[in-house]
N, C-alpha and C positions, 0 to 999 in steps of 0.2 A: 561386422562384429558389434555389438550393444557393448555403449558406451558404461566403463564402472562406475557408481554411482555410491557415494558416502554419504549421510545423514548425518548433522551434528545437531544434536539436540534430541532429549525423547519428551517433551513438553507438551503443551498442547497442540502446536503446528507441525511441529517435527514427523509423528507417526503419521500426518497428512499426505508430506509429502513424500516418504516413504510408500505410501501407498500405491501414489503415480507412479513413482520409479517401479514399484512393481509390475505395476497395470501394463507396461508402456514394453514395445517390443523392441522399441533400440534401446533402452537401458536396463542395466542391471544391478539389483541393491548386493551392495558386499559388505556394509556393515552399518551400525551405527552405534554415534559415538556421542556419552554422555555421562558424568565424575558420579552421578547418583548410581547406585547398586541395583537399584529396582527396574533399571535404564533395562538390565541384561532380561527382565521378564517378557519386556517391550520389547527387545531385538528377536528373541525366540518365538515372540509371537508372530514377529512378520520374515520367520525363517532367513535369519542373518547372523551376521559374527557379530559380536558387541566388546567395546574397545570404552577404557575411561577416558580416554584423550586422544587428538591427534598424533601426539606424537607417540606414542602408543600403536596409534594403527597406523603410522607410517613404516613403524618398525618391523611391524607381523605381518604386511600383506602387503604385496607390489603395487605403487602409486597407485590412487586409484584415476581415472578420467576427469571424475567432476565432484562437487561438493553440495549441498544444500545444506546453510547454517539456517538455523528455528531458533537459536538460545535467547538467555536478556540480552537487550540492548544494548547494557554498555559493555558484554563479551565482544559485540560482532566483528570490532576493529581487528584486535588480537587474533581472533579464531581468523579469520579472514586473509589474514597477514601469513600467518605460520602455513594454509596451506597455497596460498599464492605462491611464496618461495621455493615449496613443492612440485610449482608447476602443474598445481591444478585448476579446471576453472570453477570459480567460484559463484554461484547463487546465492548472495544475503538477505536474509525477510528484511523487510522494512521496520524501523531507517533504520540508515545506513550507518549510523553513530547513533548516542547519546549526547554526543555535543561535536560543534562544528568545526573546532580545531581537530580532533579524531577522526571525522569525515575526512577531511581534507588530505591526510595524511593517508588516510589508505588511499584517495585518489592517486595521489601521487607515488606512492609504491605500488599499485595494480598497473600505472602508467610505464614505471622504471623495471616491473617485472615486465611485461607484457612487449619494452625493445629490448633488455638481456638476457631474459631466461629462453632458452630453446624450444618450449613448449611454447610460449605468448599467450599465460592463461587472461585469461578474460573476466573480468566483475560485470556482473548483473546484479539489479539490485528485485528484491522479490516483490517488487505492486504488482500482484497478481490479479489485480483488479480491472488493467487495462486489456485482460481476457476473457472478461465477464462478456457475456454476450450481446446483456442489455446495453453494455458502457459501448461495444462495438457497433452497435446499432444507433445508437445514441453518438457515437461521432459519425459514423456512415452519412446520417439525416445533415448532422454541422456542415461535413466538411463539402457535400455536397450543395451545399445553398438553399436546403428545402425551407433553411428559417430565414432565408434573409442576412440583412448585420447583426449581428448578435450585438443585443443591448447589452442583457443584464442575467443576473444568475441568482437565482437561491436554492439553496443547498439547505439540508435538515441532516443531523446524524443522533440520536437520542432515544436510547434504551437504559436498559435497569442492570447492571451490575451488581451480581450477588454477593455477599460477603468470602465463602469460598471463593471467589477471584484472585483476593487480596493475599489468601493466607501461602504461608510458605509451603512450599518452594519458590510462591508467585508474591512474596512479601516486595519486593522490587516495582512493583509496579504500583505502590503508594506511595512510593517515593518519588521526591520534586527531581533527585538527578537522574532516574533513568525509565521513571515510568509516569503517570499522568494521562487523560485522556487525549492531549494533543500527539504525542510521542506516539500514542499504540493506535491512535482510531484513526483523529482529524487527516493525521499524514498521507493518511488513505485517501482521501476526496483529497486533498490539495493535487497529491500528485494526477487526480485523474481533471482535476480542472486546468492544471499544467498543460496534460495532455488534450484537452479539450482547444481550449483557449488560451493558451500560450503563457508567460510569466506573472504571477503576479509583483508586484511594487509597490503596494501601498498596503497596511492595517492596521484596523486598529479593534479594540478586545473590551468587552464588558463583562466582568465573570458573574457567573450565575451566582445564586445562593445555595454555601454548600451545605450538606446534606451528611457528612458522613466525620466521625469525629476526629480532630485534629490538634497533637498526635493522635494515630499512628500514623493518618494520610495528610501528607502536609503537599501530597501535587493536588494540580488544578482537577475538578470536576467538569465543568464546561464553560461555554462563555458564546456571548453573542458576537461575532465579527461583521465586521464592515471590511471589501475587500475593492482594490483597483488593479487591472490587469495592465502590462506595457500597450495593449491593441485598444485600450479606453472602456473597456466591459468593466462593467462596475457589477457587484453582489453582495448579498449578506450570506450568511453562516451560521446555525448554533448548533451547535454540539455539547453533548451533557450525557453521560452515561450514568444519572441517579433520577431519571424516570421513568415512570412506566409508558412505553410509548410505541407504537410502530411505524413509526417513521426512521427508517437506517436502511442503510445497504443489504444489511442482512436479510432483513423482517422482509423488507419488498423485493430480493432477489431468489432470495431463499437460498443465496452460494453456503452457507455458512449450516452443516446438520446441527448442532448444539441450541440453533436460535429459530425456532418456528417461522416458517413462512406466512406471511397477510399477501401477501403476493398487491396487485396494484390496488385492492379496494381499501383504499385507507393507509397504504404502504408508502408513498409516493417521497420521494427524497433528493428529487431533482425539479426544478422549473426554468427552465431556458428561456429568454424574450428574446425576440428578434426583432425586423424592420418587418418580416412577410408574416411570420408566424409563430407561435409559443409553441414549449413541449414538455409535457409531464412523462417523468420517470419514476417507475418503472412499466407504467401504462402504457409508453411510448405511444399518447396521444397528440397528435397536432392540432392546431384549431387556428384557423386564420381568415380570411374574408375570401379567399379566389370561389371566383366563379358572382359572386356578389358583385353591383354597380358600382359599388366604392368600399373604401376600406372606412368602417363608420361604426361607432359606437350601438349605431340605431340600428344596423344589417342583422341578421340573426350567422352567425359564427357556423362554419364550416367547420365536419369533425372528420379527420381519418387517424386510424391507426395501423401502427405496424407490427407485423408476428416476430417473433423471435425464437428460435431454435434453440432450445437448454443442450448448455455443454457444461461441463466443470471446468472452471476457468484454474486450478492446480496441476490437472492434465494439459489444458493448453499450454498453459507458461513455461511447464517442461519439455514439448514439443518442441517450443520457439529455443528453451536454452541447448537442445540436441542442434536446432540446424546452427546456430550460434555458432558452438563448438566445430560443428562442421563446415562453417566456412560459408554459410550460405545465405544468414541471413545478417544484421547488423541488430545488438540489443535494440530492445523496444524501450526498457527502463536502465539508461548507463548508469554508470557512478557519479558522473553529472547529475544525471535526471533527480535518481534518488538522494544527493546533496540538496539539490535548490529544495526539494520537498519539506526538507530538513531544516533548511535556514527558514523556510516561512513561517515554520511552527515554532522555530524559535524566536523569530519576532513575533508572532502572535504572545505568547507568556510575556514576552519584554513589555509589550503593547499592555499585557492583562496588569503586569504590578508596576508600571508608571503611570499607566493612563494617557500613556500620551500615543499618539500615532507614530506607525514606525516603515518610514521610505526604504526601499531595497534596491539593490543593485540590481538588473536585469542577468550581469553574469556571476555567476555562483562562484567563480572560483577568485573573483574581487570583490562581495559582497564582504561587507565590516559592519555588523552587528555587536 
């Protein structure tokens, strides 16, 4: 039987993932749920029952299976909470809070649901990124040793944010408590360098010059990072969503329909250094000395590249939360994962308005920031 499948949120991700749940032959959309009125235009469009609140649609239609929150930020706890008690499993986009004491607190009630409730629903948290194909290709190459010891990392994330971004309903996301471009983008690459190369513990933040007036937007625009991993890989970072640029996840993956694809020529938003060999992403070009008499400045550089298969990394993430549910697989992004993502970016802003470098704990759930 296909699993029933809820949608909270009709925003911009929400109908997304909606979409999958429809696509998808073990699950089934049975409603979606959201307090705006217009929400019901969007549910009828993707042939569903529409509900202003969970508790709402827990009252009109038998539990459902599982959930997919898309709301703001600093909803997710709450929303998250109310249907975990439900004994549903729960999918939260990313992060996982707006601040790290709320994190923490749903870990720990997804923990206390998951020994008492009969169900044992499950938090996952949505980096849906770690499905992208290129990022699977791109740890494939890591974890296999095609680079050697991994030195060092730069990362680039820097596009143009329109003014209708900002405007309400999405007025939240100029705000310093629950939106900013650390909270809605950076978290993205932290979490897949996470996943890459394991904790960071060290940074520190230079912010860009900003660009947009303040008020109304009194969160960060972007900043340059300096970054130290617990395994000694050292990186920079900048991220800035007020220029014109195609260097992002988006632009060189093309996951994202709303943001043009440049695909690898000029798209590139990853560089990996190793002991054997470098790797640019989304090119997933290698270039290192083998076959060469020595590894030397002077040798002309050996080039290979590798294909990648496009898939919708929305569809896969959904995939992975059906076997989840079904017992089969173990999350790929827990409520752990999606916390430490969380705390990094929150020392990154702490790093941006003291200026000073900010150490972290390796474990997320003793980290004290």
């Amino acid at each position: 039987m296909p699993l029933r499948v809820v949608v909270v949120g009709a925003g911009l991700i929400g109908p997304r993932h909606a979409q999958s749940v429809r696509a998808n032959p073990d699950t089934e959309l049975v409603a979606l749920i959201d307090p705006f009125p217009s929400a019901a235009a969007t549910a009828q469009q993707l042939e569903t029952s529409y509900y202003p609140t969970v508790e709402a649609m827990l009252q009109a239609i038998p539990r459902p299976d599982a959930a997919i929150i898309g709301t703001p930020n600093h909803t997710h706890v709450p929303i998250s909470k109310e249907l975990l008690a439900a004994g549903v499993h729960v999918l939260v986009e990313k992060p996982v809070s707006d601040s790290l004491e709320a994190g923490r607190s749903l870990l720990q009630f997804a923990e206390q649901q998951r020994q008492t409730h009969p169900n044992k629903p499950t938090l996952l948290v949505g980096h849906h990124r770690r499905f992208n194909p290129y990022l699977l290709k791109t740890k494939e190459i890591v974890d296999a040793g095609r680079l050697g010891r991994i030195i060092a990392i730069n990362g680039l994330w820097t596009l143009q944010k329109p003014d209708s971004y900002f405007a309400p309903p999405g007025d939240w996301r100029r705000a310093r408590s629950s939106g900013g471009v650390f909270a809605i983008n950076l978290v993205h690459d932290i979490d897949l360098l996470h996943y890459l190369f394991g904790p960071i513990v060290r940074i520190h933040a230079e912010r860009t010059l900003p660009q947009r007036p303040s008020p109304p937007h009194d969160a960060e625009e972007g900043a340059a990072l300096t970054l130290r991993f617990a395994s000694g890989v050292v990186g920079t970072f900048l991220v800035c969503d007020a220029t014109p640029s195609p260097h992002s996840f988006e632009a060189g993956t093309g996951e994202n329909p709303m943001i043009p694809k440049v695909g690898a020529a000029g798209g590139d938003f990853y560089r990996i250094f190793g002991s054997e060999a470098s790797l640019s992403v989304p090119d997933m070009t290698r270039w290192s000395y083998d076959g060469r008499p020595e590894k030397s400045w002077s040798e002309p550089l050996t080039v290979e590249t590798f294909d990648v298969v496009e898939a919708t990394p929305f569809d896969l993430q959904l995939a992975h939360f059906v076997e989840v549910i079904r017992g089969r697989a173990e999350p790929s992004c827990s409520g752990e994962e999606g916390l430490r993502a969380l705390i990094v970016c929150q020392a990154a802003r702490k790093a941006l308005e003291t200026g000073k470098t900010v150490d972290l704990d390796a474990n997320v759930l003793e980290a004290n920031l």
